[in-house]
C-alpha positions as CSV (number, residue, x, y, z in Angstrom):
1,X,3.1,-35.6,58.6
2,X,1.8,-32.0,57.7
3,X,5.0,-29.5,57.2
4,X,4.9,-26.0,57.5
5,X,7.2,-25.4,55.4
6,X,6.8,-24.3,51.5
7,X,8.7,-24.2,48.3
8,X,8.6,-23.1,45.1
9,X,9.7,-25.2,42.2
10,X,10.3,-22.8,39.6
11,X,10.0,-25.8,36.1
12,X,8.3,-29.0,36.6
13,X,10.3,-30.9,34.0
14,X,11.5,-34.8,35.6
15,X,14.1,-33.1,37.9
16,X,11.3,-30.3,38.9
17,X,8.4,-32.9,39.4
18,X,10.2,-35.6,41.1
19,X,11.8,-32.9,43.7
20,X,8.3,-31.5,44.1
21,X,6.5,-35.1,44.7
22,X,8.6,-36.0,47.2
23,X,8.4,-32.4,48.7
24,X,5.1,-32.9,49.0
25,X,5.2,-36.5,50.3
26,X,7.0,-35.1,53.0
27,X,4.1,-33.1,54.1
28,X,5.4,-29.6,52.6
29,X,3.8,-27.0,50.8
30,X,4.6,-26.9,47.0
31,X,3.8,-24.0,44.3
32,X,4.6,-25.7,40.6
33,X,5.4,-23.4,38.2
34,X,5.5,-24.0,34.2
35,X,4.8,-22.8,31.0
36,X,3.7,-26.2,30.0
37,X,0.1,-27.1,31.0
38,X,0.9,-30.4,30.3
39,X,3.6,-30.9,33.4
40,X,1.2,-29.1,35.8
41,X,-1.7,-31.3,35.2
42,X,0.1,-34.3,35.9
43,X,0.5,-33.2,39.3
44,X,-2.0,-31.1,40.2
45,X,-3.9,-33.4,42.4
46,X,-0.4,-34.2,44.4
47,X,1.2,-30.6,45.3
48,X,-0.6,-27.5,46.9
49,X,-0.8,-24.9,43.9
50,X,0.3,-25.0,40.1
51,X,1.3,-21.6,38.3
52,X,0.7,-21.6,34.6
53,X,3.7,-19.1,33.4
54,X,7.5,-18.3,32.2
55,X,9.5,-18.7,35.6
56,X,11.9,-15.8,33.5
57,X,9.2,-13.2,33.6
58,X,9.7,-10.7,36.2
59,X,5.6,-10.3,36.2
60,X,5.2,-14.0,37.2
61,X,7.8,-14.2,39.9
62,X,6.1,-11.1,41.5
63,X,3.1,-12.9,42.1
64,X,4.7,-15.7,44.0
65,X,4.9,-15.7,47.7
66,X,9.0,-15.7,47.3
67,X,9.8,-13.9,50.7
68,X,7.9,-16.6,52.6
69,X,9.1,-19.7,51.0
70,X,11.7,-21.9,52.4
71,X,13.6,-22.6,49.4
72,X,13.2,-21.7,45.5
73,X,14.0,-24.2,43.8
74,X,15.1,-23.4,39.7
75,X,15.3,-26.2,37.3
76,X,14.6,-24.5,33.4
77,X,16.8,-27.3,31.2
78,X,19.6,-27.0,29.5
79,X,19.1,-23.2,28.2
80,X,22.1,-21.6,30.8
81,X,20.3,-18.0,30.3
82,X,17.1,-19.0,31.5
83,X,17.9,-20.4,34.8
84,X,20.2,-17.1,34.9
85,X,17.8,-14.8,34.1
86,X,14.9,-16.5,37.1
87,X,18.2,-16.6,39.7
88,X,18.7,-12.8,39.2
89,X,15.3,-12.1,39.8
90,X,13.9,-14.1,42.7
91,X,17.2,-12.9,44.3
92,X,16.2,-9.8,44.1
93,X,12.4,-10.2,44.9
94,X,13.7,-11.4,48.1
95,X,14.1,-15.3,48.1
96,X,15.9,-16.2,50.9
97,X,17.2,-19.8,49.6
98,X,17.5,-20.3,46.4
99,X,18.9,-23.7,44.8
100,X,19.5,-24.2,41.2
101,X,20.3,-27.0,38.8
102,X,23.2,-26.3,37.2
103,X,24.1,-27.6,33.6
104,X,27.8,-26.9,33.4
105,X,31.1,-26.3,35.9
106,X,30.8,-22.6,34.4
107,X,27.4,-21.9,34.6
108,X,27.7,-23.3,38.6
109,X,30.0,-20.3,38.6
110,X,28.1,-17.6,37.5
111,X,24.9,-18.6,39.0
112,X,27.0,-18.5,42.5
113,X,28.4,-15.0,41.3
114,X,24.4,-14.1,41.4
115,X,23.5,-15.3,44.6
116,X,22.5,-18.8,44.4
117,X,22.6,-20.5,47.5
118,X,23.6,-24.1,46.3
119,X,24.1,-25.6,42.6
120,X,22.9,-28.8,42.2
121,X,24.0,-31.2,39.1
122,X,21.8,-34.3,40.2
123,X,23.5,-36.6,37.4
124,X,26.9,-36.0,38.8
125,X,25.4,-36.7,42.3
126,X,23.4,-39.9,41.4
127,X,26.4,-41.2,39.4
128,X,28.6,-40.7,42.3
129,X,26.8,-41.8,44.9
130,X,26.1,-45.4,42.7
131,X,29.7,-45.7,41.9
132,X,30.4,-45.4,45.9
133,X,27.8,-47.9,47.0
134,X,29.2,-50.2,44.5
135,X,32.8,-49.6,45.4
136,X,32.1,-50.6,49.2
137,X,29.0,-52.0,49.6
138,X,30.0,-52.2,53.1
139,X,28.7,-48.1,53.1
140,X,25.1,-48.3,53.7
141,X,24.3,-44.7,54.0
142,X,26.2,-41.5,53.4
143,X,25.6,-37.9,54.4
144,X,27.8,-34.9,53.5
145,X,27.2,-32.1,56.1
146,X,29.4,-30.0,54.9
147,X,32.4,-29.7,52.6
148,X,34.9,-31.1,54.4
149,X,32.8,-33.7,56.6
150,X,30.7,-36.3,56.1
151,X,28.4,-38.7,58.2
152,X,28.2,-42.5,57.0
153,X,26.7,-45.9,58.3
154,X,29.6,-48.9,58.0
155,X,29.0,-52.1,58.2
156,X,31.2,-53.4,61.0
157,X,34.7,-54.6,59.7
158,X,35.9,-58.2,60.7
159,X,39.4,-56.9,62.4
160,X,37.4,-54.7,64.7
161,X,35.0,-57.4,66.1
162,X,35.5,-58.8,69.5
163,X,37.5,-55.5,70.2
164,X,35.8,-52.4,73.0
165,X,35.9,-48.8,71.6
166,X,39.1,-48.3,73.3
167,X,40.9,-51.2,72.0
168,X,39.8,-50.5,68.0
169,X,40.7,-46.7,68.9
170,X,39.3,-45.6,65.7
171,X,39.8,-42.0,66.5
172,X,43.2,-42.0,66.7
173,X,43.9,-44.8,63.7
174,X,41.8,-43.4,61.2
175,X,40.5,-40.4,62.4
176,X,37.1,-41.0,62.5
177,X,34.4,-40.3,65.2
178,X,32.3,-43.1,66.5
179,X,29.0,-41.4,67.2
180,X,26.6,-44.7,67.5
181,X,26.5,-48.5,67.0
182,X,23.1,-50.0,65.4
183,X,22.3,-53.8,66.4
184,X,21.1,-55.1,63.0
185,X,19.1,-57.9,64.0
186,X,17.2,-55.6,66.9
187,X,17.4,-51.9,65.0
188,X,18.9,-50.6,68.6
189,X,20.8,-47.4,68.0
190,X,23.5,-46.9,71.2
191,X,24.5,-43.4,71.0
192,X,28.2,-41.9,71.8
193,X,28.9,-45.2,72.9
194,X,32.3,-45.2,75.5
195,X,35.2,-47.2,75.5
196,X,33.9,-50.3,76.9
197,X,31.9,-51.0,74.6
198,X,32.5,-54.6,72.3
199,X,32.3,-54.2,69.1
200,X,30.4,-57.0,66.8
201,X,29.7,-58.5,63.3
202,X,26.3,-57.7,63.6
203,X,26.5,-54.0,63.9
204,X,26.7,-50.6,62.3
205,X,29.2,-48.2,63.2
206,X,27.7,-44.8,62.9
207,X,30.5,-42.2,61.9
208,X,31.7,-39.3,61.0
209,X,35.3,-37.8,59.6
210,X,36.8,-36.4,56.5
211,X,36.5,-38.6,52.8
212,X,39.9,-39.8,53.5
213,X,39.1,-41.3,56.7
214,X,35.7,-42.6,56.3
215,X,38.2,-44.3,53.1
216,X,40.1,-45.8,55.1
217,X,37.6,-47.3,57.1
218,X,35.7,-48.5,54.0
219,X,38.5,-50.4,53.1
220,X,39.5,-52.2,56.4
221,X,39.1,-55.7,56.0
């Protein structure tokens, strides 16, 4: 499906190119930018523009439609003052979301001091994400929306089936709010289901709560 939405991605090294592939899957607009002629050929025939040039140069980032993009994205390697440097100035060219892959804790910090909108450290987020789906495989999907509340897709616990809503009372045990129930076997999603409602082996309880209560219903047997 055709997006109008577009992005920059400010290095096209495996974090860059990946995020911009898929960008661009998605139907978005993507402007690669590198010094390496090397990374921009490989995907010149996948993403809408590629920009031979230092993503630190003032000169270059003038010449990019910053103002009108969606998002910058900045991922230079592991050289802190580089992505430093291209956060300061597509700040103050105007970006008006700028996300950043950070290397350290520290330099998280100071690239939030400068106006970075979100840090991102994808090996920390990968890693944790794996570790969770192998602690409870019963946690098919899991969405932070922000940083106190998530949104996740359980796998119904045996204690809870053969109970209604009402009877597993799930807001007031755990915490959590029920806001759907997928039927596996027929993909059916019931939305904010009410209290009547039974409750089966075969479904997906779609929530929402804090990490210690989508915890605690992880680990209901």
């Amino acid at each position: 499906m055709k997006s109008n939405r577009r992005f920059i991605m400010l290095g096209m090294g495996t974090f860059g190119t990946a995020l911009a592939r898929r960008l661009a899957t998605n139907g978005c607009q993507v402007i690669g930018v590198d010094s390496r002629r090397d990374r921009l050929e490989a995907v010149k025939n996948e993403i809408h523009e590629c920009v031979i040039g230092d993503a630190t140069e003032r000169e270059v980032l003038e010449n990019l439609p910053l103002r009108d993009a969606s998002a910058v994205f900045i991922s230079l390697g592991e050289t802190i003052s580089r992505s430093l440097l291209a956060t300061l100035h597509v700040k103050e060219l105007g970006a008006r979301q700028v996300v950043v892959k950070g290397v350290t804790k520290e330099h998280g910090k100071i690239l939030e001091h400068l106006g970075a909108d979100r840090v991102v450290f994808p090996e920390e987020e990968v890693a944790r994400q794996l570790a969770d789906k192998m602690t409870w495989p019963n946690v098919l999907d899991f969405l932070p929306i922000d940083p106190e509340y998530s949104v996740a897709e359980v796998a119904m616990p045996s204690s809870l089936s053969g109970k209604t809503m009402a009877e597993a009372d799930l807001r007031n045990t755990i915490g959590v709010q029920v806001m759907g129930i997928k039927d596996v076997l027929s993909g059916k999603l019931d939305m904010f289901p009410d209290g009547r409602r039974r409750l089966l082996e075969d479904q997906v309880l779609l929530v929402v709560g804090r990490a210690e209560e989508l915890q605690a219903l992880r680990e209901m047997p």
